[in-house]
C-alpha positions in Angstrom: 4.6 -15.1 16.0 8.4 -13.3 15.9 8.0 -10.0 17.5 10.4 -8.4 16.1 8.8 -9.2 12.8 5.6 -8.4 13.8 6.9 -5.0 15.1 8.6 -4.1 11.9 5.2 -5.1 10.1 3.2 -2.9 12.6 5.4 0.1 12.0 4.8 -0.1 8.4 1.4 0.6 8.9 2.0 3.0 11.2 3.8 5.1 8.7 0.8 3.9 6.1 -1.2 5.5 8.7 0.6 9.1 9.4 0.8 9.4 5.7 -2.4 11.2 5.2 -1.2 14.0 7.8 2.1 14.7 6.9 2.0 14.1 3.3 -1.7 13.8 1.5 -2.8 17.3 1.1 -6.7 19.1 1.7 -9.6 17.1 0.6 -12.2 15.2 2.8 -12.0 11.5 4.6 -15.0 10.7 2.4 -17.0 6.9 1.7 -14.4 6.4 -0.7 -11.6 7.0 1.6 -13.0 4.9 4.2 -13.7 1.9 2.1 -10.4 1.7 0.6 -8.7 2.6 4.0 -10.7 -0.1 6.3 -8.0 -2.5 5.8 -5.4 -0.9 7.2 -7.7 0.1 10.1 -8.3 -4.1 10.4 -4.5 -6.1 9.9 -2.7 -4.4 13.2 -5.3 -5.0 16.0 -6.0 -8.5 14.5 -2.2 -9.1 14.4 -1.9 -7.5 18.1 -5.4 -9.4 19.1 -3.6 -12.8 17.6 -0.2 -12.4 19.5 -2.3 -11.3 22.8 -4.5 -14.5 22.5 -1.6 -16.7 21.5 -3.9 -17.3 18.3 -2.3 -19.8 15.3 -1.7 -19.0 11.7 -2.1 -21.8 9.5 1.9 -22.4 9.0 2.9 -21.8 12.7 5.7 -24.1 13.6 8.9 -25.3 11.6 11.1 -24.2 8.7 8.0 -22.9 6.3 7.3 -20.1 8.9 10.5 -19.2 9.7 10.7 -18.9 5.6 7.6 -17.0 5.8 8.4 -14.5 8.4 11.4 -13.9 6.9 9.5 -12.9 4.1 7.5 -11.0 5.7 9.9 -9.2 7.1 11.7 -8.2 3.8 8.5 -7.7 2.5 7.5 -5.2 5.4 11.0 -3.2 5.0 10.5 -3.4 1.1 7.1 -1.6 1.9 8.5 1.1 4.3 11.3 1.5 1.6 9.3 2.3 -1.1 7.0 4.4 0.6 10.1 7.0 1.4 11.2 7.0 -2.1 7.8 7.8 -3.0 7.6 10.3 -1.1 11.0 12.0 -1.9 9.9 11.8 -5.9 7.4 14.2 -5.1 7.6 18.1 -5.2 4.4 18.8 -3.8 1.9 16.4 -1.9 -0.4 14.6 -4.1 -4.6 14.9 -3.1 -6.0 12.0 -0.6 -7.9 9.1 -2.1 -11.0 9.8 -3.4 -11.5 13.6 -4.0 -13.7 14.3 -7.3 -12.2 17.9 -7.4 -8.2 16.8 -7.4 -7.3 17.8 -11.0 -3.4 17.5 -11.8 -1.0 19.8 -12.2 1.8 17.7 -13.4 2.2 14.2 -14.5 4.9 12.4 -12.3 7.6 10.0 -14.5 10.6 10.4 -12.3 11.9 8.6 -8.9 9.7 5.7 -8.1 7.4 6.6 -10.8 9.6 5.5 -13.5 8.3 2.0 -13.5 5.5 1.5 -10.8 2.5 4.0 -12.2 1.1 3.6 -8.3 4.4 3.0 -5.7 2.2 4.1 -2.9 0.0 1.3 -3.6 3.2 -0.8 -4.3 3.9 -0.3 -1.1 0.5 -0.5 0.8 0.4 -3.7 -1.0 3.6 -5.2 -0.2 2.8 -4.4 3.4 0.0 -6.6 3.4 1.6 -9.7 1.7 4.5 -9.2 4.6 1.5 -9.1 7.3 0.1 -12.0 5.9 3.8 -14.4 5.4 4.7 -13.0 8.4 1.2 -14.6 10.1 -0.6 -16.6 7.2 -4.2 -16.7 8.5 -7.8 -15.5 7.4 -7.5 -12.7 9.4 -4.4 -11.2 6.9 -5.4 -12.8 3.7 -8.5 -11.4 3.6 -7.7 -7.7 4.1 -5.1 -8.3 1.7 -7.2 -9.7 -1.3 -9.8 -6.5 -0.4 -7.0 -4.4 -0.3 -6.0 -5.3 -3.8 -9.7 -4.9 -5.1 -9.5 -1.3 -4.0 -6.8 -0.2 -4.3 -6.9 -1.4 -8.4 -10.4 -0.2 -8.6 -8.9 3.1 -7.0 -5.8 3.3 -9.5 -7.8 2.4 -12.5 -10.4 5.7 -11.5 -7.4 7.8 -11.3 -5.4 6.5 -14.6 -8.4 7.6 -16.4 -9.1 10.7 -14.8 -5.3 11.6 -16.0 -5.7 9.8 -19.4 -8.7 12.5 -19.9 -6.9 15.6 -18.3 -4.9 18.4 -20.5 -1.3 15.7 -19.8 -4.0 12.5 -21.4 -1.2 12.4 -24.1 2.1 12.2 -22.0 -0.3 10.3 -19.7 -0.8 7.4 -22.0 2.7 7.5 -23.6 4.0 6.6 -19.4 1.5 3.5 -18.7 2.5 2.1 -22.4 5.9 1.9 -20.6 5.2 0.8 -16.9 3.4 -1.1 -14.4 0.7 -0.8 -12.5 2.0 -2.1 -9.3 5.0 -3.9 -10.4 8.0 -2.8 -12.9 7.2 -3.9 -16.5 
């Protein structure tokens, strides 16, 4: 495993991981929070636990995993990228995952938003496909495949709480035009 890469992964979910305190404003680490969050609570100490135990991913030797972490590694920048541009779109800090009473106040086109609907979730995802080029093993593919499942089940809750708020309108007009996860 490059440590340098692994590092640069690492620190990605670091900042992942301070987001809720500097950013995220009020509301409670609830079930839902949790669920979506274990992930991120699961890829680091695995990827620490693997270096420690000199542990093999299933591409560990050659010119595929020297493609692959550098992959990772551009994937794992990309991440902590979009993550700061995300958060210098916003004026005010958006409400943690999860929280039944958030109701919005604006409806956010601008900055990253203008074609990602979700560029936090861009980015928590492109975190874990660079953990898992970076070490290609069971212990990164499958919190990347859960991550995915909740994070689109968490995305899809919140696109129709805004499609049913007073901005539904606006709200519907903006996803006809971008992505998800990825630009249109």
């Amino acid at each position: 495993m490059n440590v340098p890469v692994m590092v640069l992964v690492l620190a990605d979910f670091v900042v992942i991981g301070v987001l809720p305190r500097i950013f995220f404003k009020g509301g409670s680490f609830n079930l839902g929070w949790w669920l979506t969050g274990a992930p991120f609570f699961v890829v680091p100490p695995f990827l620490i636990a693997a270096r420690l135990a000199h542990w093999h991913s299933w591409i560990s030797m050659g010119k595929a995993a020297t493609t692959l972490t550098a992959i990772g590694a551009v994937l794992a920048g990309g991440s902590i990228a979009l993550m700061f541009f995300t958060l210098g779109t916003h004026r005010v800090p958006l409400a943690l995952w999860h929280q039944e009473d958030d109701a919005p106040v604006s409806i956010v086109t601008y900055g990253a938003y203008s074609k990602i609907r979700h560029p936090f979730y861009s980015s928590f995802l492109l975190g874990f496909l660079g953990a898992f080029a970076m070490f290609p093993h069971l212990g990164t593919l499958l919190p990347l495949l859960y991550a995915i499942v909740r994070l689109t089940a968490t995305a899809m809750r919140e696109e129709k709480r805004l499609s049913a708020s007073e901005f539904g309108g606006e709200y519907r007009e903006y996803i006809a035009r971008t992505g998800r996860f990825l630009p249109i």
